[in-house]
N, C-alpha and C positions, 0 to 999 in steps of 0.2 A: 585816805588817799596818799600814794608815795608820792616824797618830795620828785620834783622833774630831775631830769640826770644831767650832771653839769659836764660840758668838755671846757680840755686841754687842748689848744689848737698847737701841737709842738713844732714849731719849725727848725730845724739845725742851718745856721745863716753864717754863709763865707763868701764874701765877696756877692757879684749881681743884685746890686740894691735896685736897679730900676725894674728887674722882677718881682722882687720882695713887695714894690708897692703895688703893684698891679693884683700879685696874692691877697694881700691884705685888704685892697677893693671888693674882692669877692667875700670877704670876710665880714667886710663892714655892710654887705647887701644881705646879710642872714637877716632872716623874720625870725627864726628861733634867737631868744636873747642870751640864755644859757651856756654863755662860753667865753674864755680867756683865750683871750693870742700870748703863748710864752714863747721866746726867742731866746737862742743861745749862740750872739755871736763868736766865732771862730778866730778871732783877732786879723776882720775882715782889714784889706788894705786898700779900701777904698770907701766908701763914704758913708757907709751903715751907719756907723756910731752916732751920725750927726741927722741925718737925713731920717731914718725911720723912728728913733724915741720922738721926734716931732711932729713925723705924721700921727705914730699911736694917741700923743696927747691932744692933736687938732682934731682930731674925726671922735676921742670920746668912749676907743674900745680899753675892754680891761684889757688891761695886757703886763706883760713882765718880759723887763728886757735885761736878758745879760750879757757884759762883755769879757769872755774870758782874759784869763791874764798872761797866757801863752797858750801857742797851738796846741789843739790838742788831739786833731784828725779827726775824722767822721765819724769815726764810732762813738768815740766815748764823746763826741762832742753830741752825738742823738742820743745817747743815756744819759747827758746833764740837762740836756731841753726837756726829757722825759720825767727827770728825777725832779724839775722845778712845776711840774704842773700841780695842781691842788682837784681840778677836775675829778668827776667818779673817773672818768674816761678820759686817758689821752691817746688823741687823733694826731696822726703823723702827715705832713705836708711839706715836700719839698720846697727849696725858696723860688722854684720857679713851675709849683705846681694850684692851681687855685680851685675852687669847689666846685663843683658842675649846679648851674642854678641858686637862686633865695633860698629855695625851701630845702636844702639839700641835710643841712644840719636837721630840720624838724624832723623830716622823713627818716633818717638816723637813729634819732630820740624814738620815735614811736615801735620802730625796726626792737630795736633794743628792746623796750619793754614788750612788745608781742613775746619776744623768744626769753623771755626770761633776766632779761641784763647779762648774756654771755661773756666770759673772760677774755676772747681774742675775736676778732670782727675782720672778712675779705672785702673791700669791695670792688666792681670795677673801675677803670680809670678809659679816656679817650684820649685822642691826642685832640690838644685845644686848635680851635677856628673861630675866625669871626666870630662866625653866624651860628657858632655853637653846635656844629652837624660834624665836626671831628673824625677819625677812626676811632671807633670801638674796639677796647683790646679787652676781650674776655677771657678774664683769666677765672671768671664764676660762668658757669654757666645757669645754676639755676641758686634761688635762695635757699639753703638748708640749714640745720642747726647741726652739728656732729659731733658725736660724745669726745670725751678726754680722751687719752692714752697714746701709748706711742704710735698706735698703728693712722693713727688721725695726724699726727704730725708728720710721719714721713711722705703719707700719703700725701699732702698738702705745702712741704716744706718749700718746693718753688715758687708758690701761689704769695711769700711773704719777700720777693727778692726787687719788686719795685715798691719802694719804702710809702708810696702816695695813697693816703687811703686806708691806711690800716692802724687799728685800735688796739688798746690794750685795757682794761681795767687795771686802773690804777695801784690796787693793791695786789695783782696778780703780778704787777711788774714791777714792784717792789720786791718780792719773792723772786724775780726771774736774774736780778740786774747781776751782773758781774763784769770786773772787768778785764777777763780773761780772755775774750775774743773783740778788742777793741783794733787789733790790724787785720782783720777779716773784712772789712770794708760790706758785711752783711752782718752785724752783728741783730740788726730784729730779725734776720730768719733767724740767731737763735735763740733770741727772746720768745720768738711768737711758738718755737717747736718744746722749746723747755714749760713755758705756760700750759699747753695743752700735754703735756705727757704727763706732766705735775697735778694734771684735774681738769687743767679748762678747758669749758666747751670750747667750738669754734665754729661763727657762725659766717657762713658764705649768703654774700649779699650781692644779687646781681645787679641792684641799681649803679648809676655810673654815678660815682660819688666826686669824681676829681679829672680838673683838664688838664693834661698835663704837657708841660712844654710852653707856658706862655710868650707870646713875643712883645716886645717891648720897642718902639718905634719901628717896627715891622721885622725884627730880627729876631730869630730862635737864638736862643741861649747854646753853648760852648757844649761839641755833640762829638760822638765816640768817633765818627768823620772826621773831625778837625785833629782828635786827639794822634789817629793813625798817621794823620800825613806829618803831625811831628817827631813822631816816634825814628828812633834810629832806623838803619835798614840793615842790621846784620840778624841774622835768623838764632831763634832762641825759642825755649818752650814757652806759651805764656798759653791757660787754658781761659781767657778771658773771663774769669773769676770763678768757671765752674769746681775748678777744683777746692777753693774756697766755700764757696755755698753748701759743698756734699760734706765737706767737712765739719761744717759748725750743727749742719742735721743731726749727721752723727754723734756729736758730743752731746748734743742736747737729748737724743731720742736713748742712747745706749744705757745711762744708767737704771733704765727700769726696763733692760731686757734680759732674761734670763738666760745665761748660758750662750755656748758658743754659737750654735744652729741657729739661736733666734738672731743677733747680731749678724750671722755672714746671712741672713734672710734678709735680713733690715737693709744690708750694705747693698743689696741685688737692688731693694728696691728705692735706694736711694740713687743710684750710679745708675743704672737700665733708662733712668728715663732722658736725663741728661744725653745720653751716648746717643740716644734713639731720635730725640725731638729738638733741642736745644743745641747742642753741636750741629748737627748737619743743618739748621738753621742762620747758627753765625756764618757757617761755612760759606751759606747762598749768599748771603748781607757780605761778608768780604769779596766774595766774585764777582759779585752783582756791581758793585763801587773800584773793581781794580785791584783792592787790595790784595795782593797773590802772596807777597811775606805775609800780612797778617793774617790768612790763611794757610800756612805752611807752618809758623808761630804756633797756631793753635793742635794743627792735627798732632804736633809733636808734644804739646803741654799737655791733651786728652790721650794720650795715649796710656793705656791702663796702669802699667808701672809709673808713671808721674802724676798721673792726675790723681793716685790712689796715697799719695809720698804723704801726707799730712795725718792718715789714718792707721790706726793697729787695723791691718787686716790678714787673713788667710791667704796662702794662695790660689787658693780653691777661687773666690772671688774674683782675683786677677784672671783667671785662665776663663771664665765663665764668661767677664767682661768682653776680652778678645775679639770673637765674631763679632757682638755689634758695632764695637768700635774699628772694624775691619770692614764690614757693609758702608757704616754710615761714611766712612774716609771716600773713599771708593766712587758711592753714591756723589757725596757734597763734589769732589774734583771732577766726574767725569761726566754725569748726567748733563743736559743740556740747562741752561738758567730756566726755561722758562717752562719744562717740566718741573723742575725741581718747585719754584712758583704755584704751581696746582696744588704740589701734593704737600705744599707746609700749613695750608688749612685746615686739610682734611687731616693730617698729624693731627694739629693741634686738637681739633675737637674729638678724635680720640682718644689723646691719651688725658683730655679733661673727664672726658665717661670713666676712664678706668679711675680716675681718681674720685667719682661718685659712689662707684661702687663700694659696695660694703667696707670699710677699710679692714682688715685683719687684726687679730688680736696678737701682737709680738711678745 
């Protein structure tokens, strides 16, 4: 009989320690026993250092705490929490994201061994409540296993851009780590897209694995809301990190594509969906809240020569991109909010189908 599979609970920890414990509650409520909390603080300035190695030693879990010895930024700060786990599996958890239910880790474990012990793991995540009844953001829609190669990762590559929730086998992400995309501020989408074009599976789990957003004497944690209204108000491109996330796809999915056609094929299907579902998405979220600069911000950083600036591409690509990123500008400013409100679900769960579908072979 195999031994049971051990996780790596990796949390990447800067600052908000009264989230950190409320994480770590749901951690210490696993009925699966099989697992270490490793932490890698960020040279938090506030009270980590002192406050959580005392809770870990009061409550009894394994765990491993480290405190960097200068900042080191988000990336490379979730490739040193990931590089310290010892785990078959390390499970990635933001410091203010906690596990949905006790049995959430067992149910994991069994997941895993049903499909084989897969290399890269989805699952979904809600936003946390009370009473545990949250929103549901399904970024899976149904459980599947999907074979290796690049056409599974491009297909897939958004599905790895909220960090809560998602797994790596240990020694898959040994092979994946570098730290050439550590200011990408996505650098597991491209861990999770280099894993799977390099061989591994990748198994979509529709269980809701993680709450996320816990609050802490009744307060949400520091939210992309708070971050706008500090933001300057002079107008400039910023594509709110899409340009960012198609880029590290890219780098991870391009080396095992042959030739130019398959590449500017891969670029369509990395940029299209973006352009299509996810912009005219932020679009609604900035109108919807007032923010009209940081909607204006953005249509100018997606606009296909900037948002494409980080990539070798054709310009074949650029001109292809054009119309949809001309509909979708068009649609996000002019449509009324609360059409636009109707038809972001039924997006979404379209263009989740087209991502079940068979992926391509690049």
């Amino acid at each position: 009989m195999p031994s049971p599979i051990t996780f790596s609970i990796c949390i990447p920890q800067y600052g908000r320690s009264q989230y950190l414990l409320l994480v770590l509650e749901s951690l210490r409520a696993q009925r699966y026993p099989h697992f270490e909390v490793v932490i890698s603080d960020d040279c938090s300035k506030d009270d980590t250092a002192e406050v959580i190695p005392d809770y870990l030693k009061r409550t009894g879990l394994r765990y491993r705490f480290h405190r960097q010895e200068r900042n080191l930024g988000y990336d490379a700060n979730l490739r040193a929490v990931l590089g310290m786990g010892a785990g078959d599996y390390l499970l990635i958890l933001g410091n203010d994201d906690a596990l949905a239910g006790e049995t959430a880790l067992g149910e994991l474990a069994d997941t895993l061994e049903e499909y084989g012990r897969p290399e890269a793991v989805i699952s979904n995540y809600r936003m946390w409540a009370p009473d545990g009844r949250g929103e549901v953001i399904s970024r899976i829609l149904k459980t599947a296993l999907l074979p290796s190669g690049s056409g599974t990762a491009v297909a897939h590559y958004r599905d790895f851009a909220f960090v809560g929730g998602i797994a790596f086998q240990r020694e898959a992400f040994k092979r994946a780590d570098t730290p050439a995309y550590d200011r990408s501020i996505f650098v597991q989408v491209y861990l999770g897209c280099k894993i799977i074009t390099d061989g591994g599976r990748l198994l979509l789990w529709e269980r809701v694995l993680v709450d996320k957003d816990v609050k802490a004497g009744g307060q949400a944690p520091f939210s992309y809301k708070d971050i706008e209204r500090s933001k300057k108000r002079r107008i400039e491109p910023d594509s709110q990190g899409l340009a960012s996330i198609a880029w590290v796809a890219v780098e991870a999915s391009f080396p095992a594509l042959p030739g130019a056609a398959a590449r500017d094929s891969a670029m369509m299907r990395i940029y299209k969906p973006l352009l299509r579902f996810t912009y005219p998405g932020w679009l609604y979220a900035h109108r919807k809240e007032g923010f009209w600069r940081a909607a204006l911000c953005m249509a100018w950083g997606c606009y296909p020569p900037v948002l494409l600036k980080l990539t070798d591409h054709s310009a074949w690509v650029t001109l292809r991109l054009m119309p949809g990123y001309l509909f979708s500008t068009l649609a996000g400013f002019l449509l009324p909010l609360s059409l636009i409100g109707r038809l972001l679900p039924w997006g979404h769960r379209f263009s989740k189908k087209q991502q079940l579908a068979k992926p391509p072979v690049l």
